[in-house]
C-alpha positions as CSV (number, residue, x, y, z in Angstrom):
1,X,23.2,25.4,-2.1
2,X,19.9,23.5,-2.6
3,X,16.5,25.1,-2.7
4,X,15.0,22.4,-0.5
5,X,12.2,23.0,1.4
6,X,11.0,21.3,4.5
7,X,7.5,23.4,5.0
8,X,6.5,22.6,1.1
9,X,2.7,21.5,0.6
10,X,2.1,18.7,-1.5
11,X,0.3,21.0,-3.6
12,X,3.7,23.2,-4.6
13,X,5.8,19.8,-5.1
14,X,2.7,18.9,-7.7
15,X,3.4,22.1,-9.6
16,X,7.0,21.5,-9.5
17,X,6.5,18.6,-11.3
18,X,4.0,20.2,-13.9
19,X,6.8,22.8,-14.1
20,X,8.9,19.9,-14.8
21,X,11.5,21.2,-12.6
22,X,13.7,18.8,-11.2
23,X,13.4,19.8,-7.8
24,X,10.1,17.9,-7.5
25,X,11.7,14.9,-7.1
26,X,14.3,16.0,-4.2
27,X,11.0,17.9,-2.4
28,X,9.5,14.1,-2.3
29,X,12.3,12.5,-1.3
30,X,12.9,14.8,1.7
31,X,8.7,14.7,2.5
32,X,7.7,11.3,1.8
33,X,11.3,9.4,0.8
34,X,11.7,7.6,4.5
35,X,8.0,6.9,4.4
36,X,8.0,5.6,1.1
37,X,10.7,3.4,1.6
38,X,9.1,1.9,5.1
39,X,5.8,1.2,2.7
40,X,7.8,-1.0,0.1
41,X,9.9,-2.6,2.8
42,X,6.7,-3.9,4.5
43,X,6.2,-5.5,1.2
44,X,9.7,-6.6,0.5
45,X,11.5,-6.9,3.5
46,X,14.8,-6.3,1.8
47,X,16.2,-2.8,2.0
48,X,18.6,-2.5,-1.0
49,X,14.8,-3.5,-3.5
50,X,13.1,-1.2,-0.6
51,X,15.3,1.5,-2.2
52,X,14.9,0.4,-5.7
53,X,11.0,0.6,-5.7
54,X,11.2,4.0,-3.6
55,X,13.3,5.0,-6.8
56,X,11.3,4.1,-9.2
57,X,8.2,5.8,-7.7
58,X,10.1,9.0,-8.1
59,X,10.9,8.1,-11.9
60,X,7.1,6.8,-12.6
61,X,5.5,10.3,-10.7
62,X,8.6,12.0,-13.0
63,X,6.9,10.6,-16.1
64,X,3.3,10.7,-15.0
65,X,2.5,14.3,-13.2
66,X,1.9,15.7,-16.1
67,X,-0.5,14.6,-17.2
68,X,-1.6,13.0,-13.9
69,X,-2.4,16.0,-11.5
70,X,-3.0,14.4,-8.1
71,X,-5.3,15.4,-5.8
72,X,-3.9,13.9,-2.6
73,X,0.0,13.6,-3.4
74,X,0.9,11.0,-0.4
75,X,-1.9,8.5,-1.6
76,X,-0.6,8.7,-5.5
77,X,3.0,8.3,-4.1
78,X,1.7,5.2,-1.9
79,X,0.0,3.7,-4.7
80,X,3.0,4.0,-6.8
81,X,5.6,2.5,-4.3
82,X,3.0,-0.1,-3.8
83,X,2.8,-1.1,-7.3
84,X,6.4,-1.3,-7.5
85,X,7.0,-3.1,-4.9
86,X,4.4,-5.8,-5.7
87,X,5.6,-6.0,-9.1
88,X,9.1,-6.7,-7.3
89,X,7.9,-8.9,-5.2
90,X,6.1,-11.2,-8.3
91,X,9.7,-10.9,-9.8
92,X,11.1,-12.3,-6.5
93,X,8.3,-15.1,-5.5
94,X,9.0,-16.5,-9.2
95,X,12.5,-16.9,-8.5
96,X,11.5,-18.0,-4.8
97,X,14.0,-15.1,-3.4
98,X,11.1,-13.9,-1.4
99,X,11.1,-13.8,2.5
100,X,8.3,-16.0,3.7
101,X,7.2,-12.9,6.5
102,X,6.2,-11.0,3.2
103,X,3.4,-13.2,1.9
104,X,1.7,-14.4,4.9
105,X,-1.0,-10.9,4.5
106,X,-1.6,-12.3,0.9
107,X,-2.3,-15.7,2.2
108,X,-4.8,-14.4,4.8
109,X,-6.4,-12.6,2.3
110,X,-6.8,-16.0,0.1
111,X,-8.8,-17.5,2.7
112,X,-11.0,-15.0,1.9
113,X,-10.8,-15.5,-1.2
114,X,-10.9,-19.1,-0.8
115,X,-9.9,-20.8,-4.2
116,X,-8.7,-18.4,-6.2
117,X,-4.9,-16.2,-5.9
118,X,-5.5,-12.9,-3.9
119,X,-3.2,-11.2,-6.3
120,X,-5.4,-11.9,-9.3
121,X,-8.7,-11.8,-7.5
122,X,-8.0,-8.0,-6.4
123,X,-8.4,-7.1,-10.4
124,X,-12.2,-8.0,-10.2
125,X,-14.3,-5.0,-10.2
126,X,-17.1,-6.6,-8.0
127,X,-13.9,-7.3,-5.3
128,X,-13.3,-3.8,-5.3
129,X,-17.0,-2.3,-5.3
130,X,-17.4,-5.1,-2.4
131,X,-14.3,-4.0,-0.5
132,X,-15.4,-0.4,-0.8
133,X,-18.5,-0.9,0.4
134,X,-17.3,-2.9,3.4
135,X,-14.4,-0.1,4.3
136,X,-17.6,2.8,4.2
137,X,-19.3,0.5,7.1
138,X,-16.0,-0.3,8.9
139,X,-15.2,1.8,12.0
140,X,-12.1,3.8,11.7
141,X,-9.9,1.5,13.9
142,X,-11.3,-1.3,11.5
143,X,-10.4,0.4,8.4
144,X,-7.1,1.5,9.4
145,X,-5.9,-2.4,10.7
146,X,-7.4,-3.7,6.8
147,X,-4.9,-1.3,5.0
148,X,-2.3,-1.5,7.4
149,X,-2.2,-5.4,7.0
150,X,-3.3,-5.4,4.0
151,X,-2.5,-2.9,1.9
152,X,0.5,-0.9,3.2
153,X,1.6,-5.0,4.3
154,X,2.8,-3.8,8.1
155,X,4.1,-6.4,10.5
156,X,1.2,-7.3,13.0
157,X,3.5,-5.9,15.9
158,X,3.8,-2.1,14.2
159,X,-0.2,-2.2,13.7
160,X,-0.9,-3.2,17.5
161,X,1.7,-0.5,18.5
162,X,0.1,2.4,16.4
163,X,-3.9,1.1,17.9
164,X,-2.7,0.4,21.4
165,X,-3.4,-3.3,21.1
166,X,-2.0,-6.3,21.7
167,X,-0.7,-8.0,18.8
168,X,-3.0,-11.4,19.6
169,X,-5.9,-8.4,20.0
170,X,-4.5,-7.2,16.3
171,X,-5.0,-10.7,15.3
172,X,-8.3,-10.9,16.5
173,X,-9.3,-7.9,14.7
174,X,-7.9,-9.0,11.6
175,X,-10.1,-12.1,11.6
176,X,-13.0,-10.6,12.5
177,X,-12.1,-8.2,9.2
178,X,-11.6,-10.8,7.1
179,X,-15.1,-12.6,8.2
180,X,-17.0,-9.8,8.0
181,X,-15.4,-8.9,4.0
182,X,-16.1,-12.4,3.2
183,X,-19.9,-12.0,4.2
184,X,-19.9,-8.8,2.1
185,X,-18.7,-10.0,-0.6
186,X,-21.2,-13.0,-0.4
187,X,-24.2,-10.8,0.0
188,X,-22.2,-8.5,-2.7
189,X,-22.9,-12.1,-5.0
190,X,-18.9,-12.6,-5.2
191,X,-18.5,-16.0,-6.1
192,X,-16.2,-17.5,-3.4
């Protein structure tokens, strides 16, 4: 009979994994497994690589907690499935498998960007410290449309159900996001 637990904090699925028992992984896949999954879909739109990337987070937090000790479990399992499913998507955009619905947030972000691939722009340090600095003076509302879109890649219709707007009012927001980053990052002295 398993030992799974529904009530687990993140905090006894982290020592799990320093324990290097293998019930670490099951206690993830029954907390954050679905919501992993809708993270690399968003990004992927294909559920059988959705599934592989939710995997392979499991192997890379496996191989990395220890020495990694997370201090917000969720976030480190996001960044993970994110990274997987990015690199995935690379791997499918070179052999133009991609669906077209899963680059349109990286193409709104390279008009921001103007010139230059939003992929490889994202690297630069001063895009980071620039973002960051934008998302501390961004309203809560503000922040969480940017990472929905942007980050976590959701469809414009999930974001405007989750903030009670209108997906043409999710739009709206989204450009006014992207103006304001862009005049950040200009002040910031980002070469645009």
């Amino acid at each position: 009979m398993s030992d799974l637990q529904i009530n687990r904090t993140d905090a006894e699925i982290i020592a799990l994994y320093l324990e290097r028992d293998e019930q670490a992984i099951a206690e993830t896949d029954l907390k954050y497994g679905s919501w992993l999954l809708v993270v690399a879909y968003n990004i992927l739109h294909n559920y059988s690589d959705s599934e592989e990337c939710r995997n392979d987070t499991y192997l890379s937090a496996w191989n990395h907690i220890p020495p990694d000790q997370p201090q917000v479990l969720q976030a480190y399992l996001l960044r993970l499935t994110r990274n997987h499913a990015l690199d995935r998507w690379r791997l499918l955009h070179r052999s133009k498998r991609i669906s077209p619905e899963a680059m349109v947030p990286l193409y709104e972000l390279e008009n921001v960007l103007q010139d230059h691939p939003a992929e490889a722009k994202m690297d630069s340090a001063a895009i980071a410290e620039g973002i960051n600095d934008w998302m501390a003076a961004a309203t809560p509302r503000q922040r969480y449309i940017f990472l929905s879109r942007y980050y976590c890649m959701r469809p414009l219709k999930d974001i405007a159900e989750r903030t009670g707007l209108s997906v043409p009012g999710v739009k709206k927001a989204l450009a006014k996001i992207r103006q304001e980053l862009k005049e950040r990052l200009t002040q910031a002295g980002v070469s645009l």
